[in-house]
C-alpha positions as CSV (number, residue, x, y, z in Angstrom):
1,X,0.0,0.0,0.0
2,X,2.5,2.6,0.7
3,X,4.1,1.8,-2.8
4,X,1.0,2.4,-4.0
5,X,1.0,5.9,-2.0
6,X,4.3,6.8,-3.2
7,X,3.2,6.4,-7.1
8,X,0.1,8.3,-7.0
9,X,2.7,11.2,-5.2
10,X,5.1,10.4,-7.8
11,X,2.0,10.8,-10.8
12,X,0.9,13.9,-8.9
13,X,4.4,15.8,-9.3
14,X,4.9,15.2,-12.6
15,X,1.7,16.2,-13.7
16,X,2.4,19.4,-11.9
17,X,5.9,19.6,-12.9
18,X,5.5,19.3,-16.7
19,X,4.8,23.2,-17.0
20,X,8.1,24.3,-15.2
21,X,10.0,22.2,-17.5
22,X,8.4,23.2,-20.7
23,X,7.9,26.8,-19.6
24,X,10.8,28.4,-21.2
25,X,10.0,27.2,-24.4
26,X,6.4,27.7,-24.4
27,X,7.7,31.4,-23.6
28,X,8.2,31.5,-28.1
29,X,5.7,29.1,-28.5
30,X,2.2,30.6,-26.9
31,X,4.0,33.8,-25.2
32,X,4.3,32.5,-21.7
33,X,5.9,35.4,-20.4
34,X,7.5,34.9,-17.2
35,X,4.3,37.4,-15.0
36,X,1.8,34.9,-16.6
37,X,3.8,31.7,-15.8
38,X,3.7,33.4,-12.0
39,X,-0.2,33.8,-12.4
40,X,-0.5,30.2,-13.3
41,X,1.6,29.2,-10.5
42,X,-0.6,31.2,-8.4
43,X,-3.9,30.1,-9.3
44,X,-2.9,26.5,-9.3
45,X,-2.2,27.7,-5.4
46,X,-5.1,29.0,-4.5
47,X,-7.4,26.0,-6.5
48,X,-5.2,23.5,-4.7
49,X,-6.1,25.2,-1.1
50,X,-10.0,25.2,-2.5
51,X,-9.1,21.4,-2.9
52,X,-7.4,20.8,0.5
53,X,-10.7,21.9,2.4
54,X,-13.3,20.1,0.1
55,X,-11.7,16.7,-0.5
56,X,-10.4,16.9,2.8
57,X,-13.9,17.1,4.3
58,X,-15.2,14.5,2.2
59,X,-12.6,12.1,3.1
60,X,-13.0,12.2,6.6
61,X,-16.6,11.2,5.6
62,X,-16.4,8.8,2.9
63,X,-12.8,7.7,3.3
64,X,-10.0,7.1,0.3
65,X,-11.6,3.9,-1.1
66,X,-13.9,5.7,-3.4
67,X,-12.6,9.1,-3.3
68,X,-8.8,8.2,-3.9
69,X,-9.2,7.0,-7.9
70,X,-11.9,9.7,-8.4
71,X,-9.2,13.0,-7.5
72,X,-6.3,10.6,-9.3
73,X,-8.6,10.4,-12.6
74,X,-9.4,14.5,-12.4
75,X,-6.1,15.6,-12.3
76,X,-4.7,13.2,-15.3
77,X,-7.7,14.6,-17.1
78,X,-6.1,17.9,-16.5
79,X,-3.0,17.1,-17.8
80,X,-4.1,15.1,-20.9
81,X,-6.5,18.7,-21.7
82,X,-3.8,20.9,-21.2
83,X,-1.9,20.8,-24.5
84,X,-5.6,21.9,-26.3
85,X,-4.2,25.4,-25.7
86,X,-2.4,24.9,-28.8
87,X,-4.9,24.3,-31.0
88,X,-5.9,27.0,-33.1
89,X,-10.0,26.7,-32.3
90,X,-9.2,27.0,-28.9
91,X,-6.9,29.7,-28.9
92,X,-9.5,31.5,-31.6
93,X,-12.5,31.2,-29.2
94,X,-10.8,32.4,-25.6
95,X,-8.4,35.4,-27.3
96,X,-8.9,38.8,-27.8
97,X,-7.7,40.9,-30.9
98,X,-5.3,43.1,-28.8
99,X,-3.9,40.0,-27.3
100,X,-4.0,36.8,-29.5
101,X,-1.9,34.6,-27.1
102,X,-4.3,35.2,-24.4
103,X,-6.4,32.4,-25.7
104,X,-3.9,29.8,-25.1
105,X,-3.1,31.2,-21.7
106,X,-7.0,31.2,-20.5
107,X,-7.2,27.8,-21.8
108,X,-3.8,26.6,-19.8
109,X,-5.2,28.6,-17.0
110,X,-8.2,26.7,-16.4
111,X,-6.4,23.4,-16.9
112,X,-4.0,24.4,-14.1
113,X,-7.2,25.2,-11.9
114,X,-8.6,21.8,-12.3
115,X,-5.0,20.3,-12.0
116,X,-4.7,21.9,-8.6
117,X,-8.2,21.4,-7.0
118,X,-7.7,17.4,-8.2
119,X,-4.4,17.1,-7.0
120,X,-4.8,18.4,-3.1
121,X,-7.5,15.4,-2.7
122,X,-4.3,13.6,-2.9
123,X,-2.7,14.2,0.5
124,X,-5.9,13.7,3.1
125,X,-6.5,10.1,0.9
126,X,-2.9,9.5,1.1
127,X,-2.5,10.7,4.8
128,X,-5.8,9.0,6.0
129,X,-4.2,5.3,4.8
130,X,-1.0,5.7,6.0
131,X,-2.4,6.8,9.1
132,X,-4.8,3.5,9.6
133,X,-2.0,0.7,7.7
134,X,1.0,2.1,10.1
135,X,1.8,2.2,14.0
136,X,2.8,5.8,15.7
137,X,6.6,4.2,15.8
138,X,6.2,3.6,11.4
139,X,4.4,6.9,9.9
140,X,7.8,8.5,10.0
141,X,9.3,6.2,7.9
142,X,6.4,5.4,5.9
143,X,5.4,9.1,5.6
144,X,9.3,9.4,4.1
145,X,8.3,6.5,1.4
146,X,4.7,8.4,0.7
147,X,6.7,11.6,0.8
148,X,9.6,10.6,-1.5
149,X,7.2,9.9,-4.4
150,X,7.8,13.4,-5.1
151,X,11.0,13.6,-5.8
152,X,10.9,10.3,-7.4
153,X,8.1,12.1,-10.0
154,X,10.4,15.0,-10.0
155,X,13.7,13.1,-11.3
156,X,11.8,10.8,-14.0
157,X,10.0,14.0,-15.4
158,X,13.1,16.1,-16.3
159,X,14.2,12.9,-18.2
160,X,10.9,12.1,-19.4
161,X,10.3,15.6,-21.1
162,X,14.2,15.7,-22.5
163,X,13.6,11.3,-24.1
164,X,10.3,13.3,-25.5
165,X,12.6,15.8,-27.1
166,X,15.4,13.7,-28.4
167,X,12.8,11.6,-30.2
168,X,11.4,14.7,-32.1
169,X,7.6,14.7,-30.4
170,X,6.4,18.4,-29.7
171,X,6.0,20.0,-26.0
172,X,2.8,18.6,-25.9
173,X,3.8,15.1,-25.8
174,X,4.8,14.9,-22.1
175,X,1.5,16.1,-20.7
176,X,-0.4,13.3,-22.4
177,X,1.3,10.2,-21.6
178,X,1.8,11.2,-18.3
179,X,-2.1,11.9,-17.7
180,X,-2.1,8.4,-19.3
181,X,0.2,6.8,-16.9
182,X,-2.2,8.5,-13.8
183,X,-5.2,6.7,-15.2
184,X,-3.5,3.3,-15.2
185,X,-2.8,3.9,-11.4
186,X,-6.6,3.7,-10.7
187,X,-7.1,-0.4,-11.5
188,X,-3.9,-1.0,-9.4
189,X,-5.5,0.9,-6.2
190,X,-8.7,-1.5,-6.8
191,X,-6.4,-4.6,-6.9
192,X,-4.6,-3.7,-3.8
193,X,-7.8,-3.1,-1.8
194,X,-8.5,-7.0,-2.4
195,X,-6.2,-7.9,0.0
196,X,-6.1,-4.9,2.3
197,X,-9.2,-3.5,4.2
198,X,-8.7,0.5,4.3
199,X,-11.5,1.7,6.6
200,X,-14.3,4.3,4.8
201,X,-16.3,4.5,7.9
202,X,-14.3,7.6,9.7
203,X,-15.9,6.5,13.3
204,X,-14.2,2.9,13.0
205,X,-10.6,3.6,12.2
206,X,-7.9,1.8,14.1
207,X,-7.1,-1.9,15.6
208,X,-6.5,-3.0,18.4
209,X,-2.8,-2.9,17.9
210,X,-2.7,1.1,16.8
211,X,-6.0,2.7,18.4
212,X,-7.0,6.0,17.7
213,X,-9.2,6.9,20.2
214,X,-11.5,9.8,20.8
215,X,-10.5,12.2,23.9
216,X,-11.9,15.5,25.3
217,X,-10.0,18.2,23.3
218,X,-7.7,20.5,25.5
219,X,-8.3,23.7,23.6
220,X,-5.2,25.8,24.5
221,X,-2.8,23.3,23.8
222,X,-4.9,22.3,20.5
223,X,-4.9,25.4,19.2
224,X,-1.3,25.4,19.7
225,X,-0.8,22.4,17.6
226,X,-2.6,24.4,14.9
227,X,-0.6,27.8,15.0
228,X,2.5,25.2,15.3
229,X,1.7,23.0,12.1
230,X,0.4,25.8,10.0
231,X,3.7,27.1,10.3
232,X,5.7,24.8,9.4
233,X,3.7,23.4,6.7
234,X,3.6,27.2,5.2
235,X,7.3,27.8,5.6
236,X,8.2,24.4,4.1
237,X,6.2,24.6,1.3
238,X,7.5,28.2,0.5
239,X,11.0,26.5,-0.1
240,X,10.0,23.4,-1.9
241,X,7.2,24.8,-4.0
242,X,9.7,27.7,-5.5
243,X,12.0,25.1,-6.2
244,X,9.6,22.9,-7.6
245,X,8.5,26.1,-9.9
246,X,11.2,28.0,-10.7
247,X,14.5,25.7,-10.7
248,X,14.7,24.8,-14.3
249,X,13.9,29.0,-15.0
250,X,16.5,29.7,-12.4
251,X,19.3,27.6,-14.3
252,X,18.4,27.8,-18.0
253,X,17.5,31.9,-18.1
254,X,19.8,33.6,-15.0
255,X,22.9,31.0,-15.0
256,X,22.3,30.2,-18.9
257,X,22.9,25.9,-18.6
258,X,21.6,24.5,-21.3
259,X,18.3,22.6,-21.6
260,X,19.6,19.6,-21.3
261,X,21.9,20.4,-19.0
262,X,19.2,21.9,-16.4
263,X,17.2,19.0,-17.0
264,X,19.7,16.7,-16.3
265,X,20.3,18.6,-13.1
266,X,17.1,18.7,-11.9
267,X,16.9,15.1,-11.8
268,X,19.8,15.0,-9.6
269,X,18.6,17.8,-7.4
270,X,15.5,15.4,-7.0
271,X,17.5,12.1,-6.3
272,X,19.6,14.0,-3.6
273,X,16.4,15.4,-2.1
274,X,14.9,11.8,-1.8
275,X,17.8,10.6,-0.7
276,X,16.9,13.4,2.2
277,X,13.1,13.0,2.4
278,X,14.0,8.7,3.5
279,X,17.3,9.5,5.6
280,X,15.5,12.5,7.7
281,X,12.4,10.0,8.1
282,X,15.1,7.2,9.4
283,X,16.8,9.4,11.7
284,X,13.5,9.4,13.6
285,X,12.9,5.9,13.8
286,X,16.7,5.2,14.4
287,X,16.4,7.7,17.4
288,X,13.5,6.1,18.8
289,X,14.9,2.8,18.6
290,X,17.8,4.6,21.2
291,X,15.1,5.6,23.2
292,X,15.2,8.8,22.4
293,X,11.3,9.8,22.2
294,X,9.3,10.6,19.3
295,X,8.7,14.1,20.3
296,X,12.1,14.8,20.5
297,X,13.8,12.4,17.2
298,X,11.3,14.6,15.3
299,X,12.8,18.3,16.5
300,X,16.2,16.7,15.6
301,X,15.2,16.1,11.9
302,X,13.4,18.6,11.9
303,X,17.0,20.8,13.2
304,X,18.9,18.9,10.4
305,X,16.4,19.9,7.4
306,X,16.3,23.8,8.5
307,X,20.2,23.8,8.7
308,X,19.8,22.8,5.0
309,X,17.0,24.8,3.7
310,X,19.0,28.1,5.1
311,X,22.3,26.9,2.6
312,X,19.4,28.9,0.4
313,X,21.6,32.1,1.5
314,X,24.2,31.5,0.1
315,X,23.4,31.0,-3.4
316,X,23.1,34.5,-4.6
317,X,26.5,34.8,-3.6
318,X,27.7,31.9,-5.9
319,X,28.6,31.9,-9.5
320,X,27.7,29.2,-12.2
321,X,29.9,25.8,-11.2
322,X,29.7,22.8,-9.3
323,X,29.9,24.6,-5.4
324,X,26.2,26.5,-6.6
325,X,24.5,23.0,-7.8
326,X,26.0,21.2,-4.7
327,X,24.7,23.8,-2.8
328,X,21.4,23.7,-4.0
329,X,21.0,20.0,-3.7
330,X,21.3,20.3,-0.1
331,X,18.8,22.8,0.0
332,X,16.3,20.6,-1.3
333,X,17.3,17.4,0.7
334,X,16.5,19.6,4.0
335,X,12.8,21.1,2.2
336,X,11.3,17.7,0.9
337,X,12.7,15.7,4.2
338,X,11.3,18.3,6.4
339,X,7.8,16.7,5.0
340,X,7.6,13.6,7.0
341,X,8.1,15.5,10.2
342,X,4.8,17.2,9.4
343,X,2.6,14.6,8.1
344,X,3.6,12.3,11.1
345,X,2.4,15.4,13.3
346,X,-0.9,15.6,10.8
347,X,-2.0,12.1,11.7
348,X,-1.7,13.3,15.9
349,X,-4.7,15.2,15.3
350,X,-8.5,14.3,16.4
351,X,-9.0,11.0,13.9
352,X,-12.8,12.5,13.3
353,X,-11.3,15.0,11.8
354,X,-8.2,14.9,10.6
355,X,-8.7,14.9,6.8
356,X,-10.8,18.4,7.1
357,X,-7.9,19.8,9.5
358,X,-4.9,18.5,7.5
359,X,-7.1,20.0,4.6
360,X,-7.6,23.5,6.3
361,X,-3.8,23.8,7.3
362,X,-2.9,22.5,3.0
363,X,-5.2,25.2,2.3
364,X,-3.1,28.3,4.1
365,X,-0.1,27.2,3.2
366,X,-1.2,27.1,-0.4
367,X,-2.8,30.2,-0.2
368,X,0.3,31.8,1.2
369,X,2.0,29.6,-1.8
370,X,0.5,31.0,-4.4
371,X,0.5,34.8,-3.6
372,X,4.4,34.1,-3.4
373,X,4.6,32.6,-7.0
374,X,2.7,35.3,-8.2
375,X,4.3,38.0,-6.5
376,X,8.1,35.9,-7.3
377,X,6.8,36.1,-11.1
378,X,6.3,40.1,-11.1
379,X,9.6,40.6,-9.3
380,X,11.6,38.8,-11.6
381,X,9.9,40.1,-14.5
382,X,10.5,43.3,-13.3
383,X,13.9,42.8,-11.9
384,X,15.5,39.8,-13.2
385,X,16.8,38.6,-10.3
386,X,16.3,35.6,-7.9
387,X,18.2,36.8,-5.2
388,X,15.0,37.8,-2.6
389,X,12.8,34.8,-3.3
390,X,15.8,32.4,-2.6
391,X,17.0,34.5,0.6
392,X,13.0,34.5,2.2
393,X,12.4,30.9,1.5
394,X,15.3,29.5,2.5
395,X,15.2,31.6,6.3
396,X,11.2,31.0,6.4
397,X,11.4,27.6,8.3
398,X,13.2,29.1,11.1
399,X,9.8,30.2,12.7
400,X,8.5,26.8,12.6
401,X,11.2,25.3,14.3
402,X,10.8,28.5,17.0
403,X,7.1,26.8,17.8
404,X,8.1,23.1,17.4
405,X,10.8,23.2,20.2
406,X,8.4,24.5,23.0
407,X,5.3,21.7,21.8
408,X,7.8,19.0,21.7
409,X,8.8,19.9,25.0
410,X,4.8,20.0,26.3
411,X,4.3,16.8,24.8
412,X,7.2,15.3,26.1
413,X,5.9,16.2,29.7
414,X,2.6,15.1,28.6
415,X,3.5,11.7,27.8
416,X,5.6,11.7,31.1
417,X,2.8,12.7,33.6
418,X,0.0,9.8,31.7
419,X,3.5,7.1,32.2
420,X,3.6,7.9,35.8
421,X,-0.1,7.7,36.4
422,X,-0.3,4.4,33.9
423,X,2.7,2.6,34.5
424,X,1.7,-0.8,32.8
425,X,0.2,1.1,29.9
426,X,2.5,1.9,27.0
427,X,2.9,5.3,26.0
């Protein structure tokens, strides 16, 4: 089941990584200027936070069975529809006389849109059966195998788009077989849940191995927990998602690689930060197994992956050579492992309601998200230069870690004081 999790993230980020890879040279082909690339970038944002609350609300009531293949099968539709903009009847109908590449754009727009609202059903289907096939001690780990799908999409899309290329097929290519590719997931899903029950009633989830059970809500330190995982879910996200988006731009048009060459690269960037996403997910269960406790194993990855992230500083300062790629592969180790960390914290919330909370806190970070990639696309439009965007976003989870300490410590105390008073219960 969880390499069935990590394939549907893997089909999820290269549906959504397609664009950034074939942006610069739909910039010539449909005039996909670099402030409209940042208003697609931003859209896709905001549809995806629409998405988080809405499929996260009906998956704590229905469950992933159902809704799982349904969200998979919108957003490949997405992507197969998206190369339409380049047809000439739908470029006629949705452009204007001053603007004739507007139609392609509108059409590209709305694509993205759907792509995004389809896509954030993903994560509470994907978060709500890890949480019910794994014990406390495994969602690290098996968060990091969920989690490293993304990466994994992220390396074979770079060398998907540039095969594409060498064999003479036009940009359009990539966005159809990999929509293709997400509809073949669905029939595997159906297989798998032959042989393994995932629970669609929300009031039953759990065994009697890795209970979930209901308890009165202490609101204080609840709406703690909130304010501390919007946080770090906003301020991770701000450093993966501008990587995700404007890596390949950041290497092909300001340090002038080639297209090859950036492609290459950005599969390596993505094997290095999977490499990160499964080694910051073991240091937590290695920890653990020391007797270290969870609360605490967690800060420590979580200490490691900000360490990285803040490399992000230094880059402006670093010319076009080997130091600036190695630098940014570290960068994104410490971004996509920070991940785990935060889903594992996700699935600590009420189990009635996790999906519509982990859906709420998707939401604001993707709102946040996306008025960054628009605002990023104006600035460098207008300025040229990357140097802000990857100063802010590689500081930003520095604020999270500021909240996680002090919960980590309350939980740590919590679980102390319920050992003492339950001695022959395990914690």
């Amino acid at each position: 089941m969880c390499g069935a999790l990590l394939l549907a993230t893997m089909l999820n980020y290269m549906d959504r990584q397609t664009l950034s890879l074939t942006a610069t040279q739909l910039k010539s082909e449909i005039n996909l200027n670099d402030g409209r690339y940042g208003a697609l970038e931003e859209w896709f944002s905001y549809s995806f936070a629409a998405g988080g609350i809405f499929f996260g609300f009906l998956a704590d009531r229905i469950g992933p069975r159902l809704l799982y293949p349904l969200v998979l099968t919108g957003w490949s539709l997405a992507g197969i529809a998206s190369p339409l903009a380049s047809w000439p009847s739908v470029a006629e109908w949705f452009s204007t006389p001053q603007d004739p590449g507007l139609g392609q754009f509108r059409w590209l727009f709305a694509c993205r849109v759907f792509l995004g609202f389809c896509e954030a059903g993903h994560w509470p289907c994907a978060l709500l059966t890890a949480r019910d096939i794994l014990t406390e001690r495994d969602r690290p780990l098996g968060n990091s195998i969920l989690q490293s799908g993304a990466s994994l999409g992220a390396i074979l899309t770079p060398l998907v788009v540039q095969a594409i290329r060498a064999m003479g097929f036009p940009w359009q290519a990539p966005f159809l077989m990999i929509g293709i590719a997400g509809l073949a997931w669905v029939p595997l899903w159906f297989v798998l849940l032959r042989s393994k029950n995932i629970n669609s009633n929300p009031t039953s989830i759990g065994d009697k191995t890795n209970p979930l059970p209901s308890s009165p809500l202490h609101w204080p330190r609840f709406l703690y927990q909130l304010l501390t995982l919007g946080t770090v879910i906003v301020t991770i996200s701000l450093a993966w998602q501008f990587q995700r988006a404007w890596l390949p731009k950041y290497l092909k048009e300001f340090h002038h690689y080639s297209e090859s060459a950036a492609n290459y690269f950005t599969s390596i960037y993505y094997i290095v930060a999977d490499v990160g996403c499964i080694f910051f997910g073991a240091v937590v269960s290695l920890l653990t197994a020391r007797k270290v406790s969870i609360q605490w194993a967690r800060v420590v990855s979580f200490v490691g992956c900000t360490a990285l992230v803040a490399l992000s500083v230094l880059v402006p300062t670093l010319e076009k050579g080997p130091l600036l790629l190695f630098i940014l592969v570290l960068v994104g180790a410490g971004s996509l492992g920070a991940h785990p960390q935060y889903y594992a914290l996700v699935q600590e919330l009420p189990p009635r309601h996790m999906g519509m909370l982990s859906g709420i806190l998707s939401a604001a970070s993707w709102l946040v998200v996306g008025r960054m990639q628009g605002a990023i696309g104006q600035h460098i439009r207008q300025t040229g230069s990357y140097d802000l965007p990857l100063l802010a976003t590689g500081l930003a989870p520095i604020a999270a870690l500021a909240l996680l300490v002090p919960w980590a410590w309350l939980s740590h105390e919590k679980t102390k004081i319920q050992t003492i008073k339950n001695p022959d219960k395990p914690s």
